[in-house]
N, C-alpha and C positions, 0 to 999 in steps of 0.2 A: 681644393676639394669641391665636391658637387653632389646634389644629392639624386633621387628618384625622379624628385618635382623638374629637376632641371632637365634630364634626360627624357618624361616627360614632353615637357614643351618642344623639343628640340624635334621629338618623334612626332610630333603631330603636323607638322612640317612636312613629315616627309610621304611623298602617296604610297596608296596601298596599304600602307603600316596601320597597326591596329594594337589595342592592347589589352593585356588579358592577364588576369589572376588564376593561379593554377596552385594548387595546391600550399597555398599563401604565400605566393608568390610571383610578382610582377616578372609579366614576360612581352615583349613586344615581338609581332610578329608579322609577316607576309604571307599571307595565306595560311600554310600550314607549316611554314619556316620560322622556326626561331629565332631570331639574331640578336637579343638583347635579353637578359634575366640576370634579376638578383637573385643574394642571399635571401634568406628569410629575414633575418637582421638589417639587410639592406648596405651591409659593408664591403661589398661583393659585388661585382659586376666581370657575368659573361657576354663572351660575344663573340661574332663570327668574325675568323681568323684562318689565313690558309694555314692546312696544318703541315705544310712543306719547312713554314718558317716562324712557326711559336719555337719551338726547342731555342731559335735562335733569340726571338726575344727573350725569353724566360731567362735563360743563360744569362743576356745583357745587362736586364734590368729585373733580376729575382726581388729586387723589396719594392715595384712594381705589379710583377706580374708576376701568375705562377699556370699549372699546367694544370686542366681539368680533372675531376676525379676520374678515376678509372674507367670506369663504366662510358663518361663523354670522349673519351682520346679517340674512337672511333671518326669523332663529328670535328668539322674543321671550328672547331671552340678554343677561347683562352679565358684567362680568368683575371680580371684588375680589381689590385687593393683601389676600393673609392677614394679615400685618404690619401692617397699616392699619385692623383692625378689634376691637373686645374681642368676647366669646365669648357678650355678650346682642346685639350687633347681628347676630353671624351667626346665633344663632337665630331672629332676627325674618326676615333673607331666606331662611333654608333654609325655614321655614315658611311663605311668603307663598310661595314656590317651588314649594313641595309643595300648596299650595292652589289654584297654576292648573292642577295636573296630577289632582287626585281629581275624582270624582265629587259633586256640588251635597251630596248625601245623608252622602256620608263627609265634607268638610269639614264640614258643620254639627254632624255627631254629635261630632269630635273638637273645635270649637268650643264645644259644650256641653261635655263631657267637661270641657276647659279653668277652663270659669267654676265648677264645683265641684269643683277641686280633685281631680282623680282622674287 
């Protein structure tokens, strides 16, 4: 499990990223992209996902994941039980996350950045 604080830290890490309370509600974002928000409760974590291949996750792993509410299935979003995940899988989505929201140039730089350890 992992919490806010964890995700958090992890986002502060990453350029561009910023974060923001919205209608009591942590959301981390790239400009004016979203790619990271809780619940209000904080039991919940959304986040950018191509939506060619949520159906497939959700399917896989439903006491994981589930599919955004109605209104978000427009937006490439999925949704993960917090409870449901340890604190390396949510870096792997916060950052595949944060990867369809930068620019080609800043993902690559922090992809290099990555492979030597810095």
């Amino acid at each position: 499990m992992f919490t806010v604080e964890d995700v958090r830290q992890f986002a502060r890490t990453l350029p561009r990223s910023s974060e923001h309370l919205i209608r009591d509600r942590v959301k981390f974002r790239v400009g004016k992209i979203v790619y990271v928000a809780f619940s209000r409760d904080e039991t919940l974590m959304g986040f950018g996902f191509p939506k060619e291949e949520r159906a497939a996750l959700v399917a896989a792993e439903p006491d994981r994941f589930v599919l955004p509410r109605e209104s978000d299935l427009r937006f490439n979003w999925v949704v993960a039980r917090m409870d449901a995940l340890d604190p390396a899988e949510m870096r792997e989505l916060v950052l595949e996350a944060w990867r369809m929201c930068v620019p080609k140039k800043v993902r690559l730089e922090q992809q290099a950045q990555a492979l030597h350890g810095r």
